[in-house]
N, CA, C and O atoms as CSV, one atom per row, in Angstrom:
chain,resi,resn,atom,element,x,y,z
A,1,UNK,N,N,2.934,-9.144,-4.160
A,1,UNK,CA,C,3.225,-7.721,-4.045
A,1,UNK,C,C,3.731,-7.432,-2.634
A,1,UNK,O,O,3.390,-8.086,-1.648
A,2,UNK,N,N,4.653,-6.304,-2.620
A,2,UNK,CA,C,5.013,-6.138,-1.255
A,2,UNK,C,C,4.399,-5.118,-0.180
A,2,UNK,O,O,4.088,-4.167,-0.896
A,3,UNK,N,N,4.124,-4.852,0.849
A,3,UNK,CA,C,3.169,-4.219,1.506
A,3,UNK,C,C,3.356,-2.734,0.937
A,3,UNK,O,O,2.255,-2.225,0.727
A,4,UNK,N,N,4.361,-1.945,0.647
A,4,UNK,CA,C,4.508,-0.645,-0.534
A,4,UNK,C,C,3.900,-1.099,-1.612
A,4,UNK,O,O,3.174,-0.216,-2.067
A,5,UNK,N,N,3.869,-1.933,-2.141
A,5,UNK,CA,C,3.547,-1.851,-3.848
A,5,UNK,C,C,1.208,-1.841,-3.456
A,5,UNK,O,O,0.320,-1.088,-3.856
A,6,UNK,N,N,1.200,-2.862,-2.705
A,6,UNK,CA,C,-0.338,-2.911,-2.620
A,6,UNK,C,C,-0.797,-1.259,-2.097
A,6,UNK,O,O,-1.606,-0.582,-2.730
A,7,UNK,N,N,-0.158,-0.823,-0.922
A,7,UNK,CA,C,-0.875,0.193,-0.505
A,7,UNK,C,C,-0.420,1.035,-1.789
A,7,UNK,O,O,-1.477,1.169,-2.407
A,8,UNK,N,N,0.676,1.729,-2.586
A,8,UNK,CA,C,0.549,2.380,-3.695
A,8,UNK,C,C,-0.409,2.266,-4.184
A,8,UNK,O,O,-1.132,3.234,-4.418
A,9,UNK,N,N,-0.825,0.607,-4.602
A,9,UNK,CA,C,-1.963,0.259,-5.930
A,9,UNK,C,C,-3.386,0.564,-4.744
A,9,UNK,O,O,-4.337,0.698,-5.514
A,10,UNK,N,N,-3.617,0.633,-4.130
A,10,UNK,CA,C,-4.962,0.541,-3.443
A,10,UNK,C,C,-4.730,2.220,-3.199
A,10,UNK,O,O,-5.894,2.620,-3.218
A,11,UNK,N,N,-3.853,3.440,-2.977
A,11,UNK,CA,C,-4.191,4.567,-3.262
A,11,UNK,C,C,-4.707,5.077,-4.180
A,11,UNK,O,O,-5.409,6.087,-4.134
A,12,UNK,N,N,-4.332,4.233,-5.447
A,12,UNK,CA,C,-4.331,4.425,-6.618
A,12,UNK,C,C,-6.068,4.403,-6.784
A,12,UNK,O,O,-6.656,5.431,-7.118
A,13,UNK,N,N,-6.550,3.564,-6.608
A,13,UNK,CA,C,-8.055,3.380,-6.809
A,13,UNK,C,C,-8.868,4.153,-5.371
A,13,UNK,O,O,-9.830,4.868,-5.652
A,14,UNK,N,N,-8.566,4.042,-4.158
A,14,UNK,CA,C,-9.087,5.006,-3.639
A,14,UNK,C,C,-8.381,6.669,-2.512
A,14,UNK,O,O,-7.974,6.906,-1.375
A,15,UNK,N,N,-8.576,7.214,-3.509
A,15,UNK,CA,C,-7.406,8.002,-2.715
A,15,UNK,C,C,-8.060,8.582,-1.428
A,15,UNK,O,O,-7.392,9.538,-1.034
A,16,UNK,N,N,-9.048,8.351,-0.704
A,16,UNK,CA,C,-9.175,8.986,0.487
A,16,UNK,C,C,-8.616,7.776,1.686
A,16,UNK,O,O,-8.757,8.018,2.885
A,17,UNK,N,N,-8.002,6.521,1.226
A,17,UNK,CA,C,-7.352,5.646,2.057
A,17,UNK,C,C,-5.922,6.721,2.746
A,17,UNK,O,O,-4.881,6.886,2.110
A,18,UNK,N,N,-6.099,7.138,3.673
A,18,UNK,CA,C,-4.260,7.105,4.159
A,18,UNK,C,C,-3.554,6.494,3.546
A,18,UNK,O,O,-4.063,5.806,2.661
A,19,UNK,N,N,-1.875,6.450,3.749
A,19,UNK,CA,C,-0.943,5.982,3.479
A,19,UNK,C,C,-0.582,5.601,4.815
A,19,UNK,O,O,-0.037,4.501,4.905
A,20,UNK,N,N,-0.800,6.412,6.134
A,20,UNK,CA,C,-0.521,6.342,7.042
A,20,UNK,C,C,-1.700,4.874,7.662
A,20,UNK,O,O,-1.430,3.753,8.095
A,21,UNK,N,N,-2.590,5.357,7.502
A,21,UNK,CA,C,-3.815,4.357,7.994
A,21,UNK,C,C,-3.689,3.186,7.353
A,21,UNK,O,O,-3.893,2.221,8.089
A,22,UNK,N,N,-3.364,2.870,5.980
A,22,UNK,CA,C,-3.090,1.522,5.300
A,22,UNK,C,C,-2.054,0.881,6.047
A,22,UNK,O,O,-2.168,-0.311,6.333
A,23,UNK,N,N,-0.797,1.720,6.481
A,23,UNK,CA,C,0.475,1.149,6.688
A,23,UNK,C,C,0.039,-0.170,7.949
A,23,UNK,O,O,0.368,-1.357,7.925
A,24,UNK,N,N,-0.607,0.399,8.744
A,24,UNK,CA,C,-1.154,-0.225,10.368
A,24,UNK,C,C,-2.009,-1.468,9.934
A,24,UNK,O,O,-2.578,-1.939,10.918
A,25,UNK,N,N,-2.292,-2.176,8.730
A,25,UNK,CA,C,-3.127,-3.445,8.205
A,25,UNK,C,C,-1.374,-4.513,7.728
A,25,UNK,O,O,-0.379,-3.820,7.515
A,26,UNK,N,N,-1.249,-5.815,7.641
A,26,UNK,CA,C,-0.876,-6.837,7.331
A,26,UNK,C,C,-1.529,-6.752,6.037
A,26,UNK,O,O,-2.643,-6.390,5.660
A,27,UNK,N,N,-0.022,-7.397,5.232
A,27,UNK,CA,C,0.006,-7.707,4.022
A,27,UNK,C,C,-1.320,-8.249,2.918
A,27,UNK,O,O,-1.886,-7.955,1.865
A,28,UNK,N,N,-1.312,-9.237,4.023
A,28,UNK,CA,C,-2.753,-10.478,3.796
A,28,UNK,C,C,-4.266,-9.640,3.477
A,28,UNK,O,O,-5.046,-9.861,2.551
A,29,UNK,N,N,-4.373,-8.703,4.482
A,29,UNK,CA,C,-5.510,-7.746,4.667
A,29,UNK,C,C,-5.720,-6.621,3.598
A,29,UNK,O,O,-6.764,-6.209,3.092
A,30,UNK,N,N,-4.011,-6.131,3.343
A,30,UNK,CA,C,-4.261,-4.953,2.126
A,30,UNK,C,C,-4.700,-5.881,1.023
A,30,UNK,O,O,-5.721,-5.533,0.431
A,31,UNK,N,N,-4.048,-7.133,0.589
A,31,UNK,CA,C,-4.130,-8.220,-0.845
A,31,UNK,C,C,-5.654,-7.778,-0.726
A,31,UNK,O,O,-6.113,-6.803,-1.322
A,32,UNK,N,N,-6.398,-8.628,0.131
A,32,UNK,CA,C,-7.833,-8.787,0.482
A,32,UNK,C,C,-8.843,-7.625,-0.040
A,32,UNK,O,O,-9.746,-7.884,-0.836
A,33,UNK,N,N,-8.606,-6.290,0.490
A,33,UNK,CA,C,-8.733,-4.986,0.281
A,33,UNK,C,C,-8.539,-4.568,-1.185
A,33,UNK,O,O,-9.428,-4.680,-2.029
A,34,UNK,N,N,-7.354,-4.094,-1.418
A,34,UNK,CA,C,-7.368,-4.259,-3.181
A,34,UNK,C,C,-8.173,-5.228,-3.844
A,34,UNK,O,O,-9.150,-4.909,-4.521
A,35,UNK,N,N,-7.742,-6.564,-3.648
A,35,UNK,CA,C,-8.968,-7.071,-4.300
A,35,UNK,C,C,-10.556,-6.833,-4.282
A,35,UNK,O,O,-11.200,-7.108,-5.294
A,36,UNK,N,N,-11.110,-6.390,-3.286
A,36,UNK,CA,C,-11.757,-6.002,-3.116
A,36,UNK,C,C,-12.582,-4.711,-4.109
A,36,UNK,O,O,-13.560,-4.717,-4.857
A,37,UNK,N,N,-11.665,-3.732,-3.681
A,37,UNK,CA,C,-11.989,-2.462,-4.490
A,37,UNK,C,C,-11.033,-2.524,-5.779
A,37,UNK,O,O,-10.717,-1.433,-6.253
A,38,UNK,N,N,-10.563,-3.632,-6.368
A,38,UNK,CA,C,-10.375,-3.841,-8.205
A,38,UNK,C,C,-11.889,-4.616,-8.786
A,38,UNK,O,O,-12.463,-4.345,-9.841
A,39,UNK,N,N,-12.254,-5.502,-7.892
A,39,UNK,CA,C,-13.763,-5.575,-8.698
A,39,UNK,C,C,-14.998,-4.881,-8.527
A,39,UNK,O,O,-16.034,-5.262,-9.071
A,40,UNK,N,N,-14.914,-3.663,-7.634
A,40,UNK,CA,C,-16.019,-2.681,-7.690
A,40,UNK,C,C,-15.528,-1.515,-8.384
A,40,UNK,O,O,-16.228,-0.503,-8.377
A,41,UNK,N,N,-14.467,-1.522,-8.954
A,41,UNK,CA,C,-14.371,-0.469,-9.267
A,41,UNK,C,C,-14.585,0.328,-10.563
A,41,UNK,O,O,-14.336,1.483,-10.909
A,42,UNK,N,N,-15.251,-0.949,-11.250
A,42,UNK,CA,C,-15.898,0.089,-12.326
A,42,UNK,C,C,-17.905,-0.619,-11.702
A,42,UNK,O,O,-18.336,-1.768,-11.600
A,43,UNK,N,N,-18.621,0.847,-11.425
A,43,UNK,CA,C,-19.761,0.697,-10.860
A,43,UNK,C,C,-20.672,0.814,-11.459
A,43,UNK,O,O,-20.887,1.946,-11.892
A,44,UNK,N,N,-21.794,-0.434,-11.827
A,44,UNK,CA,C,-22.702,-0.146,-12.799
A,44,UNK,C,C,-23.706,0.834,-11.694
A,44,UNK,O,O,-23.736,0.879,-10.464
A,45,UNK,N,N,-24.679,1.750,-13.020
A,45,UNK,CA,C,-24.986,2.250,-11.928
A,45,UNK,C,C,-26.708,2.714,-13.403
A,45,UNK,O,O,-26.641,3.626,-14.227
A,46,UNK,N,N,-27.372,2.197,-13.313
A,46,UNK,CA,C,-28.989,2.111,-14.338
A,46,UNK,C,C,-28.301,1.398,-15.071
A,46,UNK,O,O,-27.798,0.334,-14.710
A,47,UNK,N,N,-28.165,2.041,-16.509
A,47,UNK,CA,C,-28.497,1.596,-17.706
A,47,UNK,C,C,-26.590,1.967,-17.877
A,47,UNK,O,O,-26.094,1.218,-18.718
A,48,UNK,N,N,-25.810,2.709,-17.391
A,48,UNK,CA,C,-24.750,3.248,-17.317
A,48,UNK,C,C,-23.337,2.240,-16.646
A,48,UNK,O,O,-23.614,1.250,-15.970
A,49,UNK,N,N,-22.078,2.558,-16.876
A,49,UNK,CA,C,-21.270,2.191,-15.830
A,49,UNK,C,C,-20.462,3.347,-16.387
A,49,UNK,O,O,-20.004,3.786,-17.441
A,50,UNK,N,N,-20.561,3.650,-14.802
A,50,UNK,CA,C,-19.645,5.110,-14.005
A,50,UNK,C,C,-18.294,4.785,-13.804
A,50,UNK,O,O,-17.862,4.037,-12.928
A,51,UNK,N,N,-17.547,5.477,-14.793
A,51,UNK,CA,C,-15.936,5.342,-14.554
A,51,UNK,C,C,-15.634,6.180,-13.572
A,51,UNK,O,O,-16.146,7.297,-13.632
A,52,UNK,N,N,-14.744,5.862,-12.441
A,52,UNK,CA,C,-13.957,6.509,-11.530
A,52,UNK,C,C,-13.426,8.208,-12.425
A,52,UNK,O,O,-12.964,8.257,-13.565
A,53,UNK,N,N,-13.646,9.296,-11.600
A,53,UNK,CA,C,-12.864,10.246,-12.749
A,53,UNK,C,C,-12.006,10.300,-11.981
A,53,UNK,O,O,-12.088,10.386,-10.756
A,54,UNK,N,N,-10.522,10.223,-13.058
A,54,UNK,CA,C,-9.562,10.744,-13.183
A,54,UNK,C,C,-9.078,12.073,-12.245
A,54,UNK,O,O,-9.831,13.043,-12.158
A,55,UNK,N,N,-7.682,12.047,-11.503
A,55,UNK,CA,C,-7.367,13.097,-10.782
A,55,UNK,C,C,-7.485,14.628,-11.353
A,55,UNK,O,O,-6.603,14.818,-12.191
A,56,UNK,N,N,-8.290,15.739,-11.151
A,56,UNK,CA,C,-8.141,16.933,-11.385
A,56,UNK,C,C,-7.163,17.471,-12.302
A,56,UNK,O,O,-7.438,18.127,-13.307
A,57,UNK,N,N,-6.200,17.211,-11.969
A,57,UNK,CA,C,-5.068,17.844,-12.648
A,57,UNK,C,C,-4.534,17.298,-13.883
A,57,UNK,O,O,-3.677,17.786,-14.619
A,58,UNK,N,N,-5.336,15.935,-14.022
A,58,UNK,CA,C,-4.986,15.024,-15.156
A,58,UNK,C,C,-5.967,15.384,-16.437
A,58,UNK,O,O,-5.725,14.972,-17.572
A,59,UNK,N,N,-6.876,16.039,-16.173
A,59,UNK,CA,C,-8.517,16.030,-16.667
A,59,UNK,C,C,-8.182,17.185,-17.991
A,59,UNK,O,O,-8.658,17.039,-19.117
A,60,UNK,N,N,-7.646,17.864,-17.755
A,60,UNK,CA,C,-7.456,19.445,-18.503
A,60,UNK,C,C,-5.920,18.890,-19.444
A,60,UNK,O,O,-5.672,19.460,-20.506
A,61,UNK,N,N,-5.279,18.121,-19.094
A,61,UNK,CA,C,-3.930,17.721,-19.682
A,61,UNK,C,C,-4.196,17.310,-21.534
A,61,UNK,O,O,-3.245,16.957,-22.231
């Protein structure tokens, strides 16, 4: 992936990352990162696993 396509996909799962603040990390580091937060990102959490909700504006659609 190219350093646009990861930081897209890593907004994608956490959107309080910058775009600006991602840009300032190496390629190697965002890979690392996404990977990172693609296997936490569905969070067991008791007896439950807590899906990420969906953006606001998507929810009512």
């Amino acid at each position: 992936m190219s350093k646009s396509e990861l930081i897209t996909a890593i907004h994608r799962l956490n959107h309080t990352a910058g775009r600006d603040f991602l840009n300032r990390f190496g390629e190697k580091d965002l890979a690392a990162y996404l990977a990172r937060i693609e296997r936490t990102h569905l969070i067991p959490c008791a007896r439950y696993i807590v899906h990420p909700r969906p953006p606001i504006a998507s929810r009512w659609m």
